[in-house]
Phi, psi and omega in degrees: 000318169289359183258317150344281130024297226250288180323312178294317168296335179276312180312333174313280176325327195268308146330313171322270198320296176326322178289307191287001172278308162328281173299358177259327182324301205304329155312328196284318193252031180297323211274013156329318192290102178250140185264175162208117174266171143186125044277193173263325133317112181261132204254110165279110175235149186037041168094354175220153159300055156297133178228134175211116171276074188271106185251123155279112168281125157285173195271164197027060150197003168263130165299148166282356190249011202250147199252155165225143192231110171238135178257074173304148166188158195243104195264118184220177188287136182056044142167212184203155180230124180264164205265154177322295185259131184334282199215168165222121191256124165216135238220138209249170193314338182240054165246128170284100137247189176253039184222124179355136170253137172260121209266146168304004171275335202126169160144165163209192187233168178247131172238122193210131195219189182211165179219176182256173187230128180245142194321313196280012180289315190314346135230089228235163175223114166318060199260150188241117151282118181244103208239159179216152188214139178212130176058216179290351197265149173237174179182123164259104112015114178311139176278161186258138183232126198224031179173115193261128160071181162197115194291142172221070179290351190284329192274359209258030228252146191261102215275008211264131209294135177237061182322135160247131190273167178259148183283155177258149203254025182309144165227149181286309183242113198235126194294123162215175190214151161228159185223149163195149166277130151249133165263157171237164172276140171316169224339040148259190202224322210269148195280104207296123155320329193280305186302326180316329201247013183276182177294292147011266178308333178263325151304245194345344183244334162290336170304273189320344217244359194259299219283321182293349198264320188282097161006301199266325197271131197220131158311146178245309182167177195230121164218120191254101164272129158266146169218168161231135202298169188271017187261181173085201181253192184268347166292242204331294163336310182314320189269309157338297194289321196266014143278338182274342193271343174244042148259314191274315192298333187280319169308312169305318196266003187260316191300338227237350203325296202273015189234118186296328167336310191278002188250004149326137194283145193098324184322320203241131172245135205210100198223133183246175148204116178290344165212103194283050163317325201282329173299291172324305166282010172243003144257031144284292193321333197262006178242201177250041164292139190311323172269012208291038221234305184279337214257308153015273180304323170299315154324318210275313214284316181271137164244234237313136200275008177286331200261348146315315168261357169298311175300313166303305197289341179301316175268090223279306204286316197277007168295325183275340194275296182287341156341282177299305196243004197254297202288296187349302188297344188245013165262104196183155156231145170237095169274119168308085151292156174219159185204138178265122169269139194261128147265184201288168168271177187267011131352274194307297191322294192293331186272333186280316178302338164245002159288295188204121196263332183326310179311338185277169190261191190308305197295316188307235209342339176258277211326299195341298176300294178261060180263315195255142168276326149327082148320335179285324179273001190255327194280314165309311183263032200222325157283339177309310222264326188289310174337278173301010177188063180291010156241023159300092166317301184342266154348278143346283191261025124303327194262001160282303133354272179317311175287331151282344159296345170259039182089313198260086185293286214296317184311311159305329184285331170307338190252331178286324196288334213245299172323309203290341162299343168263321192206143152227085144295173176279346159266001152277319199299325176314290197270012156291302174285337146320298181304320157306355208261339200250332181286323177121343206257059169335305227256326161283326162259009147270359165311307201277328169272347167291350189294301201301148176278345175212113189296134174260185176306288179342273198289088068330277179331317215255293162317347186275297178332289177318275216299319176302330159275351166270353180095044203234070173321289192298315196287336157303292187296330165301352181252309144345304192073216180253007191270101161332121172195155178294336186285324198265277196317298239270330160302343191288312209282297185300339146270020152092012179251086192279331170295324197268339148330294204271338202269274184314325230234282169343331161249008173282150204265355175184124154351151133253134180290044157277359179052029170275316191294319171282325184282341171290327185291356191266339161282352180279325173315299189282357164252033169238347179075043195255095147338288153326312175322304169311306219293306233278322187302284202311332191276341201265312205287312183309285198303331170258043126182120204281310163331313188272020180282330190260318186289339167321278184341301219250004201280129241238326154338320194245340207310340174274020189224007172306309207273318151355112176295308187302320190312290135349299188275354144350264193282347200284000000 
């Protein structure tokens, strides 16, 4: 039995060692084992981190009875991160699992995960954790560092609200008029004491005598038309209109003596027509004579007006008939004043929105606000404006406008939330998803722009943004439109177009001092192998916001330009 015994124990001992000689060769020669990342950069889009890894086992060199487990994770200052899917087991020829075999020939596995992306993965290290098992023994593998960083240029994407305010209907100078009729007896001129005492007229002369007095109110001009009715002859009209029209001028010109206005060359505009045909047929139409149908018709056929009126006098009954209710009303001068009433300026307009805004009326309050650059003062007049009128759409998302130009995002959402209760058109929905679009909650504001019954530029923009954090590049651009922008540029470089990247960034007409638009041109420089470009991007980016002096250093982007002496003295 001790010798049994003794023989069993040594055969163990000899399997022990054999298993366990087996994983440290496979330790010894790990580094025989070649990786592949790619990208070989690792890159964030729509918020993760993809990686696919493929590692070759060279021939004699997996035991067949032995398992291998590799655990990518991404190590970066203060933690680490593992990829969605853990690990990958691939197993030599005599192990019963379910997992890729690796044959004593050689072979190899694919590994393809995602991770979610956090600021500090950008500097980062990729490291492959390697553990191998055979029977009860395991053995861990010098771990393998298989990547430096993740570039993220996808974050740099501009999340910032492109609100719409509603317009104010101020008009400064608003066009008004009085009119009045002096009628004549046939075929006189001269102007009846009676028509002097009509309503008209006694109103037409108190305008003036009101407009002259008045400040705000400035003459524009006069205008006196004369006619004389189509019946008779073309002389004797001719002489009629143009004696009843220097009769209606003489009337005018007595009112106007004392008015400086009238003496501008031009002021009094003065037109006769001797045979008033355009009257006569819009006041057949407009009445009920019994022929008026025939008399029309008569219209339509003759355009000369001897034989329009030979053929009218020809129908004796409806002739008499216009006699009486038609030609009278068209023996006339018809006077026109016209006058611009002036409101305030804006001057006045901006020193009253900020003494005292009651006064002003609504529109004068929205005009207020763009007048001024100032949001606080633009955010006062427009609650002012809300105050006095608390079923104003306007109002209501002018003053959610104003509270997102100060930042003060939950307060604008709160004011949009409120507009909408007056109205919810697509522009609160426009500037509701912004404000969800700056808060972070991405899934509500495209719920809101997707809403709108008709996309304006703004949710375009705003969808461009969304498609750039799902990683949807062509559908960014396309959203975008042709309007030179930092977003658009930024989407072009991320589908790989870079040149049309640098086209877009060239053509913007102003910087933003956020120094992004510039820093984008030092990464388009640098996948163009344009130095100057780069350098010239980064010195522009660098000068309007000093931060990017430190994200430069580590930006994975730049990294063949670290070493660069202009660069350095850059970045230092």
């Amino acid at each position: 039995m001790k010798k049994i015994s003794s023989y069993f124990i040594l055969i163990l001992a000899a399997v022990v060692m054999s298993g366990c000689s087996g994983l440290n060769k496979m330790k010894q020669n790990a580094g025989l084992i070649k990786y592949e990342v790619n990208p070989k950069v690792l890159e964030a889009h729509a918020g993760v981190v993809n990686v696919e890894i493929t590692g070759q086992f060279p021939a004699s060199y997996f035991d067949k009875k032995t398992e291998v487990t590799v655990t990518p994770v991404l190590t970066y200052a203060g933690g680490e991160s593992n990829f969605d899917k853990v690990d990958a087991t691939v197993q030599g020829e005599s192990v019963q699992a379910n997992n890729p075999v690796i044959t004593y020939n050689g072979g190899n596995f694919k590994y393809t995960s995602s991770v979610p992306y956090k600021d500090a993965m950008k500097v980062s290290e990729l490291m492959l954790k390697v553990k191998a098992k055979r029977g009860t023994k395991s053995l861990d593998f010098d771990p393998v560092k298989l990547a430096d960083g993740v570039i993220a240029t996808s974050t740099l994407v501009m999340k910032h609200a492109r609100n719409i305010s509603m317009k104010d209907n101020y008009v400064r100078i608003i066009p008004e008029s009085q009119a009045a009729d002096i009628n004549y007896v046939i075929n006189q001129a001269e102007i009846r004491t009676t028509e002097l005492k009509a309503e008209d007229i006694i109103a037409l002369k108190n305008y003036i005598k009101a407009v002259s007095t008045d400040a705000n109110r400035q003459f524009k001009s006069v205008g006196i038309s004369s006619y004389a009715s189509p019946d008779g002859g073309l002389d004797l009209n001719t002489k009629l209109s143009g004696n009843r029209g220097t009769a209606a001028d003489k009337l005018l010109k007595k009112e106007f003596e004392k008015i400086e206005a009238a003496k501008a060359a031009g002021f009094f505009d003065s037109k006769t027509t001797p045979e008033d045909w355009d009257g006569f047929k819009a006041a057949v139409e407009a009445s009920t004579l019994q022929d008026k149908d025939l008399i029309l018709r008569v219209l339509s056929m003759y355009a000369d007006p001897e034989v329009r009126e030979k053929e009218i006098k020809n129908m004796s009954a409806a002739y008499e008939a216009l006699k009486t209710n038609i030609l009278p009303q068209l023996r006339r001068s018809k006077m026109l004043i016209s006058v611009d009433k002036i409101g305030r300026s804006d001057e006045q307009i901006l020193a009253q929105a900020k003494s005292d805004p009651s006064v002003l009326s609504l529109e004068e309050l929205l005009y207020a606000g763009t007048l001024t650059k100032d949001a606080n003062e633009q955010l006062s007049f427009y609650k002012a404006a809300l105050l006095a009128n608390p079923a104003c759409i306007r109002a209501a998302n002018n003053v959610g406008c104003a509270l997102m130009s100060l930042d003060k995002t939950n307060e604008a959402l709160a004011a949009f939330e409120a507009a909408k209760l007056i109205e919810n058109n697509d522009v609160i929905k426009n500037n509701l998803g912004f404000c969800y679009l700056v808060k972070g909650d991405l899934t509500k504001a495209k719920e809101l722009f997707t809403s709108m019954s008709a996309a304006t530029t703004e949710s375009k923009w705003g969808l461009g943004v969304l498609a750039i954090t799902e990683g949807k590049y062509d559908d960014a651009v396309n959203y975008f439109g042709s309007e030179p922008c930092f977003n658009l540029a930024l989407a072009q470089l991320l589908k790989k177009d870079v040149n049309k990247a640098k086209v877009t960034l060239d053509s913007m007409k102003e910087m933003c001092k956020c120094g992004k638009p510039s820093y984008l041109k030092a990464i388009v420089g640098a996948r163009l192998d344009n130095r100057d470009y780069m350098l010239n991007g980064l010195r522009e980016a660098v000068g309007f916001n000093a931060d990017l002096k430190a994200y430069a250093k580590t930006d994975l982007e730049l990294a063949k330009y670290w070493n660069d002496d202009t660069f350095k003295s850059i970045v230092q």
